[in-house]
N, C-alpha and C positions, 0 to 999 in steps of 0.2 A: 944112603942111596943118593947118586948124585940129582941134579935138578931133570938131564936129560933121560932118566931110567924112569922118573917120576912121571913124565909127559908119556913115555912109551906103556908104561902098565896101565896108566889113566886111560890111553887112546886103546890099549887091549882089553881094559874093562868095562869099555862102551862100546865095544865092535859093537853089540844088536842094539843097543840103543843109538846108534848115529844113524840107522835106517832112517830116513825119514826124515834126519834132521838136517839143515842148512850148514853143514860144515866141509870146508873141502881141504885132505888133510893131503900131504904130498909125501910118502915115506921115499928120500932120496937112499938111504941105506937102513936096513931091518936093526940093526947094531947100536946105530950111534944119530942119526939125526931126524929130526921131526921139522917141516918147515910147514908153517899153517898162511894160510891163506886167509885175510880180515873176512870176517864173515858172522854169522848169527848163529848160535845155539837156541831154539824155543821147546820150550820142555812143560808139562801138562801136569798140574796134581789135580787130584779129583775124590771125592767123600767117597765115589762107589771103586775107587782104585787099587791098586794092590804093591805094601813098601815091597815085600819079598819076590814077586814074580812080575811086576813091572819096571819098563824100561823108560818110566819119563815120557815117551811118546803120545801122539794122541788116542792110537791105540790101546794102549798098553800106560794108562796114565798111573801115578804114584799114590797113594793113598793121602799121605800126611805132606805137610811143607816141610817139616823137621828133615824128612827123608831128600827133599828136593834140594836143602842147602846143604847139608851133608856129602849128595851125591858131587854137589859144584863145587865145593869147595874143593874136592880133591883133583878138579883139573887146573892146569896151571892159568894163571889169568892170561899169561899172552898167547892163548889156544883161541880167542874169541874178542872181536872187538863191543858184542855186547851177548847177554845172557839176557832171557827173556823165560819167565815162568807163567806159565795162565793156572790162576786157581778157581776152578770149577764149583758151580754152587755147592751151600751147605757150610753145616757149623765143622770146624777143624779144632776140637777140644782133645783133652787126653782120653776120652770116652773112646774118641772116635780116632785114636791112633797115634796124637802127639805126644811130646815126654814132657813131663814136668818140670824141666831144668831153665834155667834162664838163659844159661851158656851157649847153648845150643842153636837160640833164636837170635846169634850175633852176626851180622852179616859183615863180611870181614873177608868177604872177595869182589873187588871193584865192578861195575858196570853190567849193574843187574835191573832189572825193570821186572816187579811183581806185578803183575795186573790179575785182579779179582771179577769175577761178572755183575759186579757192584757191591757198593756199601751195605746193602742191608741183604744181600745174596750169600755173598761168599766174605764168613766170618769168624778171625780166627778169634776165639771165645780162653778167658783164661780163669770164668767162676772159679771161687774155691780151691785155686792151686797153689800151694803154701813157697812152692818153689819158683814156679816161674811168675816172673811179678810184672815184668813188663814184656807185651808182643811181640815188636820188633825193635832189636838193636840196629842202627847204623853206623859201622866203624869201617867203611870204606868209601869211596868216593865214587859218584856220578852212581848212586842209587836212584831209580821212581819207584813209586808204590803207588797206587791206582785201583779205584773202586774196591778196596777192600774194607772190608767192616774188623773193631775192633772190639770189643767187649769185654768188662769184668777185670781187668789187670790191675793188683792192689797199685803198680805206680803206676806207668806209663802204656798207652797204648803201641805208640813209637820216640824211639828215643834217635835224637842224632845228636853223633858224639863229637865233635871236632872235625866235619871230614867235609870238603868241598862240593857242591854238584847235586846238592839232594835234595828230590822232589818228591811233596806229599800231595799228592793230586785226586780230588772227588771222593775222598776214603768217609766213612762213616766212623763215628768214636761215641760209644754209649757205655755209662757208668765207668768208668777207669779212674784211678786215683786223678791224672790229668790224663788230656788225653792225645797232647804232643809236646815232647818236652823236647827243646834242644839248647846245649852248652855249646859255649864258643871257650876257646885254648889259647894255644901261642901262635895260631893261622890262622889267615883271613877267608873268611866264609861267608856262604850269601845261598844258604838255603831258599828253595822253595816252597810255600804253604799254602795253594788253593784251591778253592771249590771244596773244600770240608766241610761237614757237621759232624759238630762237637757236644754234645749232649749228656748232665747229669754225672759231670765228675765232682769227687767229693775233696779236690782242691782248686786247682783252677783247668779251664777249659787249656790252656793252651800257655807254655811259660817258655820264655828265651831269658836266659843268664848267661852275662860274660863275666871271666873269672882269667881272665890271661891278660898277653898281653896283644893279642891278636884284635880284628875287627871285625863283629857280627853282624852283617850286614841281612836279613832275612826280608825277603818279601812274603808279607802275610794279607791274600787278596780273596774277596768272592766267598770268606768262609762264613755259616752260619754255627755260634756259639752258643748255647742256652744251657741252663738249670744248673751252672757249675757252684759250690754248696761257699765258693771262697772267691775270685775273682776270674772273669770271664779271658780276656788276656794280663797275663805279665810281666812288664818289662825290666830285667833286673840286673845292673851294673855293681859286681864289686869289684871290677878294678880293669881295665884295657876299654874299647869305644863298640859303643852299640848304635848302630844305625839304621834300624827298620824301616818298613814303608808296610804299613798299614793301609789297607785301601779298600773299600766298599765292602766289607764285612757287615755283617748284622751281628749284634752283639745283648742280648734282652737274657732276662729274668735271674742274672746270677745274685749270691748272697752278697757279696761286698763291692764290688765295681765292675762297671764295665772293661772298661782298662785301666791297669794298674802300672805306673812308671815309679821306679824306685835307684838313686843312685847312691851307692857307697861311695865311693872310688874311680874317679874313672868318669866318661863322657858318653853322654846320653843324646843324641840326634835325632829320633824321629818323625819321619812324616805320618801325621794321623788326619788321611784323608777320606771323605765322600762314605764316612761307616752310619751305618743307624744303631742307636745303642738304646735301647730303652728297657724298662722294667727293673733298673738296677739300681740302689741306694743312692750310688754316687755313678755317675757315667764314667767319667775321667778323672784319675788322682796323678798330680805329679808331685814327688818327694823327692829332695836332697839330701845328703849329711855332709858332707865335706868335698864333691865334684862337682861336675857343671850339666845341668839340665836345660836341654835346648831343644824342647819338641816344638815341631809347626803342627798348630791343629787347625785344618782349614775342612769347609764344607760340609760339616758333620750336624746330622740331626739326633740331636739327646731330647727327649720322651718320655713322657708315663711315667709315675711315681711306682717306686717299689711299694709293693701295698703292705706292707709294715713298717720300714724305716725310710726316713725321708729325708735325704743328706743335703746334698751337691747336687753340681750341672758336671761345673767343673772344678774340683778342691785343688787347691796349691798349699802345699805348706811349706814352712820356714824351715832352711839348711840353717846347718849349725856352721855352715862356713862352705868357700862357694859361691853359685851364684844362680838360679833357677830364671829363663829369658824365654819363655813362651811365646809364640806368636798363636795369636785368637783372632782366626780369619775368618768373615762368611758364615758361620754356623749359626742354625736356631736351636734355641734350648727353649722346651716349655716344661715347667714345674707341677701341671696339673693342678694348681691350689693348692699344695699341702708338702711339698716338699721345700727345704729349706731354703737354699740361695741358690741362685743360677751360677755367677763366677764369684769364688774368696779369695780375695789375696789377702797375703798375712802381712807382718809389720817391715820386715825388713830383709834384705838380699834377695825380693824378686823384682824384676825389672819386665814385666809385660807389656806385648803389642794388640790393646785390645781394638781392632776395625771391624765395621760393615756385619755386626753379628744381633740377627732379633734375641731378645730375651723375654719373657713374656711369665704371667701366672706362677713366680716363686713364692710361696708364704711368707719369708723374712726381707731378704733381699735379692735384687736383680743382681746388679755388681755390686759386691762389699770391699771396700777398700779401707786395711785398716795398718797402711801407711800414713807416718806424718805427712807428707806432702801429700797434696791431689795428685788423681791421676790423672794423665790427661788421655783422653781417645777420642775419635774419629767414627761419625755416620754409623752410629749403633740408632737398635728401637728395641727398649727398655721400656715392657708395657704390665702395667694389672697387676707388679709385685708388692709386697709388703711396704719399701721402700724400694724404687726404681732405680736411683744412683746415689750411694753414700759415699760420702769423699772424693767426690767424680769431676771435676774440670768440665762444664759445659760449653763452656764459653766459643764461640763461633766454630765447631768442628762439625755441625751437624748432624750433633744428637737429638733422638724426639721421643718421646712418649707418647705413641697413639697405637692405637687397633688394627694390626696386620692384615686381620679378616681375613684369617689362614683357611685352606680349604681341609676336606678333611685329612689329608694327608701331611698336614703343613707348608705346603706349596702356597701362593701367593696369588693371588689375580689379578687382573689388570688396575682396579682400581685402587689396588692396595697404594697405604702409601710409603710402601717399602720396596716400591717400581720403581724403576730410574732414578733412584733418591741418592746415588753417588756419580759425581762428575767423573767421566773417563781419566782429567788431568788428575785428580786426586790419589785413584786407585796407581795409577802410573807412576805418580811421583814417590808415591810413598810403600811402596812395593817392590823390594827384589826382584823377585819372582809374580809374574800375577797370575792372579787365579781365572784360570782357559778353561775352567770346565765349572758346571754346579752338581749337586749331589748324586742327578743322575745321567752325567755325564753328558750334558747337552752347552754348545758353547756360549760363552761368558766374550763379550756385552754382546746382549741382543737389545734391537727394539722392542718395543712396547707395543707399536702397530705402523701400518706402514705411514712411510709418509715424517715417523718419528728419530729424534736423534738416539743412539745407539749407550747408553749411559748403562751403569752396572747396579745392580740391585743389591738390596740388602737380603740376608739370610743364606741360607743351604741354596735356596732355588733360587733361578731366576728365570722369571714370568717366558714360558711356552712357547712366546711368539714367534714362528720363523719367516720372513718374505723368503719364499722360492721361485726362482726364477726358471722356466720351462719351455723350452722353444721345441714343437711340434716338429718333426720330420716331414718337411714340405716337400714337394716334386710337381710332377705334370698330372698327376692321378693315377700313372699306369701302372701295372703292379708290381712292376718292379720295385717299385715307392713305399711298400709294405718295411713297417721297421717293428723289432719288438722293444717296446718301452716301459721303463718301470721308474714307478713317482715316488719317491723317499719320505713319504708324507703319512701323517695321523691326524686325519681333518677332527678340528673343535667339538661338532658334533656330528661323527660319522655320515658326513653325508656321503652317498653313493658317486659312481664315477661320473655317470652324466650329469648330477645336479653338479658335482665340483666341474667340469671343463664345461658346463652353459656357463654357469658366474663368471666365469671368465669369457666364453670364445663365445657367447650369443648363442640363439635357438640354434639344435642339431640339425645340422643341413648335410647330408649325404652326397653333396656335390663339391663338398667342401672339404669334410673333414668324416673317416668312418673308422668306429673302434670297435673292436672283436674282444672277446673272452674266450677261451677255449674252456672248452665241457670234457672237465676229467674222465679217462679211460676208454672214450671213443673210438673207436677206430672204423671207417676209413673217420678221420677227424673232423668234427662238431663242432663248430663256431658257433657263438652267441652275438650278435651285435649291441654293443651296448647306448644304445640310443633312449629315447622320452619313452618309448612304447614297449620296451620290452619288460617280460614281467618281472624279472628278478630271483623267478626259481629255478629257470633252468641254469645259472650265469653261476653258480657257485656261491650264492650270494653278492655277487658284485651290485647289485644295483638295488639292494634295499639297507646300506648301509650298516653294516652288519659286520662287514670285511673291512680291516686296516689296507694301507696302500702299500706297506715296505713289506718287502720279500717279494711282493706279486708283480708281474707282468701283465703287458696286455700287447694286442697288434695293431696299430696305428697306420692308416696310411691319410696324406691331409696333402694341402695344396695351399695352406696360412703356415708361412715362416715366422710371424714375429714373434719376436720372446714377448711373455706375458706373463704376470706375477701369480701367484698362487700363496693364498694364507693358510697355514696350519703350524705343524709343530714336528720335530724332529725327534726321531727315537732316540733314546740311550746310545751315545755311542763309546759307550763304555765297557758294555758287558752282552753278551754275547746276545744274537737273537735267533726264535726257535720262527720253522715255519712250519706245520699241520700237510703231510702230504695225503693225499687219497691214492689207490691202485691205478698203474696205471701212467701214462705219460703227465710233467707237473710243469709248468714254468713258473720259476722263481727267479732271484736276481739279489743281486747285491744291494742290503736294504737299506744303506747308509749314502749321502750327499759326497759328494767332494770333500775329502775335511784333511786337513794336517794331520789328524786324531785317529783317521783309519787307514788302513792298506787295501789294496786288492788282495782279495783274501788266500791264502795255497791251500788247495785240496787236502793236502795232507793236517789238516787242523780240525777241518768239516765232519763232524759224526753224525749219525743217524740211529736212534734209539726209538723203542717200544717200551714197556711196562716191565716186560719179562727182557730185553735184552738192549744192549748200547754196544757200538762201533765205530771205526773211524770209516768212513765215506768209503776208503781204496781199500780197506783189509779187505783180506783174502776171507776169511771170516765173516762178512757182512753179506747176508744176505735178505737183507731187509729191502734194498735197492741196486739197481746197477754199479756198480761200482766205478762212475764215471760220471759226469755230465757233458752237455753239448752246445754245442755255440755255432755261430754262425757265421762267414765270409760271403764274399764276391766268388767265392768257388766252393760255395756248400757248406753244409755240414760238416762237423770236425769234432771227434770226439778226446777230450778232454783225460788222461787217463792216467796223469804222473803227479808226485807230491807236487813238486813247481809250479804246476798249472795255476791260476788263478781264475776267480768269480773276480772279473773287473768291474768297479764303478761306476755304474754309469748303463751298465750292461746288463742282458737277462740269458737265460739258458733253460735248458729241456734237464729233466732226471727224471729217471721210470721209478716207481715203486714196485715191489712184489704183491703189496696188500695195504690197505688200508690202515690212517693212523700213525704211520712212521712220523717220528718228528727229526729235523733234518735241524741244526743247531751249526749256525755261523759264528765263528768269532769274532769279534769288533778287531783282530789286527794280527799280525806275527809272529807275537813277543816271546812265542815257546810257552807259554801258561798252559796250553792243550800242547800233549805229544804230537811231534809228529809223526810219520808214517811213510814209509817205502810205498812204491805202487806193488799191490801183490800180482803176483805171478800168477797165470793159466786162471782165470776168474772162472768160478765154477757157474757162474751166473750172466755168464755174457752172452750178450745176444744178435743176432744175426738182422739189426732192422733199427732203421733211424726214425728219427721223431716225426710227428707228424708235420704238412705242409702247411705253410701261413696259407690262411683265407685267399679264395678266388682258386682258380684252375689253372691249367699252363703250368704251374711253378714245379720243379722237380727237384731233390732233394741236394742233388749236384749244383742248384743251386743255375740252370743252363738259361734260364730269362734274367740272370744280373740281381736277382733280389740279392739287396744288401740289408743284413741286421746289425743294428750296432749301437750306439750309443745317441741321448737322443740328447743330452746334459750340452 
């Protein structure tokens, strides 16, 4: 059959199945030509479905996945510029309608997005099946898979085979042999691996092997890895370059390492950043045999003895030829008392970079160096181990031996004296690349307090402190003057809005300066003024300290322009933040400062999840909330409603809820880590009515008295 008869009985075998679906097909003649038009196929399995008498649609959903890649594979890939399956809760075993074959589960037609109603919902289950051994194959390019759960598969949960573009996003993996395995070839690939949990494989949680002659470039970010029976990740080079970035993963309780680096062959690169790895023998292992090992391990916190064997922090062993060149940046390792050495280096072909890293509570040794020459390093604190520095160069670099006076998280306080204890010129000089962020993504040098110089700290962390600068939206007082403003801030000790702006701006004077709360679900709309006298129950908690500052808004109108400083501390701006909506109108805002580090965020990244369900902001599917938010001009209200749109900086905005408990999840930036999203079409949920009005009377929504909202940074 030629290629064009294949397209024609394809597009004849889905006449009742294209009801419905996003496809616009153009038959210029019934004989010979099929011309398609870029567009979406989205097709539906579901436990209560039917493979024989459904059509894939939402109506009429398919019973099994087997049936749903079977069906697509037989249309031609340039009929669709992507394929989209949603799999509806429930376990998808052979019980329940899938085949036992391996073959079956190889996805092996391009530009497909699986998405599941999450990891521990919707789960394709493969106990006990002698044939199919691993979930899901990947062997075509620009695959996602998304909230789906994996279970039970003697190898793999998902495997990707050599194929560009592939993202393993928010998936659940419980008991699998591993539970994401992917090979790199004779192409260059640069997978995606984030927001997983990985749980209770009986080799390792998560394994990358290069074997060609190609470059595997994987980012592996946000994932949580635990109880794997061998090691938690593996990195494994027998012959071409592997380049990972590792980044803010949790990595606890596996049987032989947190992360494992291994090179035959071949060239090993690395970034292993800002991970918590605890509960594991050895945290970190890097091995040579005859290539070159070159990981950067910067900002990582290693913890907690394995409550059996007590290895390592960080183990290096000796290549048999080669050359193993570490950089050890930033990180605290503590030993708990009973684990063996914090870092070992062996006798000969490693060349490490060890700076500005706490070491603390090893049994034998803090750093063991058992090279003929000293080593020499740079502003470590080597404290309470067995021996603190063997074979170690002290000599004027600014190493110390004293008491961090970790808090309980291993974060540092002001008075540590692992505050400010590296010169800016130091870190600068001696630094490639410097280290702009700490473990949890807060930026590197901060001061200490104000008033103080800006010097970089030793360990994972560095000390909370942020001066913020805040200048009031001033005017004449008239209400035009109303602006809504949101403080990027996590005061020390939760103090409330009014004790934080008196510390600063002096006793609340109402002729001066007056600040509003709005009272969730009101309508006509409830203001709270949040002054010395109000009691703090009706205000949402605003004013008994209770409630953090980022994400939340408030309405300011003031008649004091100066900028005035403000102490506290800045969230993560690394990883995503949630904010708690109630029913109902919310104002929230962009909960991050100015920074290099974040963007104005696009709607299309933004989800909105429950217990029972998660969405993107604009899907057509969400009806958790509006499917929009709203902002404000010198000409009203304006509602916000395409992927592009942005939550800017600086800025705050209105979102309805349906009900109660929605949580509304921002990303810290752009970067494609969260799908994006088209804005959907005919929102089954739109509504006929704008936000409520800022405080005071007169103002109309059109905005016809000049109120201006905007930015107050």
């Amino acid at each position: 059959m030629t290629g064009k008869g294949k397209i024609q009985n394809a597009t004849r075998g889905f006449a009742g199945l294209l009801l419905g679906i996003c496809l616009v097909v153009c038959l210029v003649t019934a004989a010979t030509t099929v011309s398609v038009q870029a567009a979406e196929y989205v097709f539906y399995v579901d436990g209560a479905g039917n493979d024989d008498l459904g059509t894939g649609s939402l109506g009429a959903p398919w019973r099994s996945i087997q049936k749903a890649l079977t069906e697509i594979s037989a249309l031609n890939m340039s009929m669709a510029d992507n394929l989209v399956i949603n799999v509806g809760p429930g376990a998808y075993n052979v019980t329940n309608g899938e085949v036992n074959s391996q073959a079956i589960y190889e996805i092996s037609t391009p530009n497909i997005a699986i998405k599941g109603a999450g990891g521990h919902d919707s789960i394709i289950d493969g106990s006990g099946m002698a044939n199919w051994v691993m979930g899901l194959v990947i062997n075509a390019a620009n695959i996602t898979i998304t909230e789906l759960g994996f279970s039970g598969f003697q190898s793999s949960g998902v495997t990707i085979s050599g194929v560009e573009n592939a993202k393993i996003l928010n998936c659940a993996f419980m008991n699998n042999g591993y539970g994401i395995r992917v090979f790199g070839s004779t192409a260059d690939i640069s997978p995606e691996i984030v927001g997983n949990t990985i749980e209770g494989c009986m080799y390792n949680g998560l394994l990358v092997e290069a074997n060609g002659s190609g470059s595997l470039s994987p980012m592996i970010k946000g994932n949580t890895i635990s109880g794997s029976v061998s090691n938690g990740i593996s990195l494994m080079v027998m012959s071409g370059t592997v380049i990972p970035r590792l980044y803010g993963n949790t990595i606890k309780d596996n049987g032989s390492y947190g992360i494992y680096m291994y090179v035959n062959m071949g060239t090993m690169s690395p970034f292993v950043g800002s991970n918590t790895i605890s509960g594991n023998p050895t945290g970190i292992y890097i091995g040579c045999y005859s290539g070159i090992a070159a990981p950067v391990i910067r900002n990582n916190l290693i913890k907690e003895p394995h409550p059996t064997t007590h290895d390592y922090g960080i183990q290096i062993s000796m290549p048999m030829s080669g050359s193993v060149t570490p950089e050890i940046i930033h990180n605290t390792l503590d030993g708990g008392g009973i684990t063996s050495t914090g870092i070992n280096i062996p006798y000969m072909n490693v060349f490490p970079e060890i700076r500005y890293n706490i070491i603390t509570n090893f049994s034998q040794y803090g750093i063991n160096n058992e090279q003929t020459g000293t080593l020499e390093i740079d502003y470590n604190n080597v404290y309470n181990n067995g021996v603190d520095y063997y074979n170690v160069d002290l000599t004027g670099t600014g190493n110390i031996s004293e008491d961090p006076l970790y808090e309980y998280d291993f974060s540092i306080p002001v008075n540590s004296p692992c505050v400010d204890a590296i010169p800016v010129a130091d870190e600068v000089s001696n630094l490639t690349v410097l280290v702009a962020d700490d473990l949890i993504g807060t930026t590197r040098p901060r001061a200490s307090a104000a008033g103080q110089g800006r010097n970089y700290d030793i360990g994972c962390y560095e000390f909370p402190y942020k001066e913020f600068t805040l200048k009031l939206p001033g005017g004449s007082g008239r209400l035009m003057d109303y602006k809504m403003m949101s403080m990027p801030l996590d005061m020390d000790e939760k103090l409330s809005p009014i004790e934080v702006f008196e510390s600063v701006y002096g006793p609340y004077d109402p002729a001066q300066c007056r600040i509003f709360s709005y009272v969730n679900g009101t309508d006509p709309p409830l203001y709270t003024e949040i002054n010395s006298e109000s009691s703090g129950t009706e205000d949402g908690g605003y004013n008994d300290g209770t409630m953090s500052f980022e994400g939340s808004a408030f309405w300011v109108i003031s008649r004091n322009t100066d900028a005035l400083v403000f102490g506290g501390q800045l969230i993560s701006n690394k990883r995503p933040f949630t904010v708690i909506l109630s029913q109902g109108w919310n104002m929230v805002a962009n909960p991050w400062a100015d920074s290099s580090e974040n963007d104005n965020i696009e709607l299309g990244y933004i989800t909105v999840s429950t217990m029972d369900s998660k969405h993107y902001l604009l899907e057509l599917e969400n009806t958790l909330t509006e499917q929009a938010v709203w902002t404000y001009s010198e000409t009203g209200y304006r509602k916000l409603v395409n992927s592009e749109d942005t939550l800017d900086i600086g800025k705050s905005y209105w979102i309805y809820a349906q009900t109660d408990g929605v949580t509304l999840t921002i990303p810290p930036d752009n970067t494609g880590d969260f799908m994006a999203k088209s804005r959907a079409k005919g929102s089954k949920n739109a509504k006929n009515m704008t936000p409520p009005l800022p405080p005071g009377s007169g103002l109309t929504a059109e905005g016809g008295n000049g109120c201006f909202i905007g930015s107050t940074f």
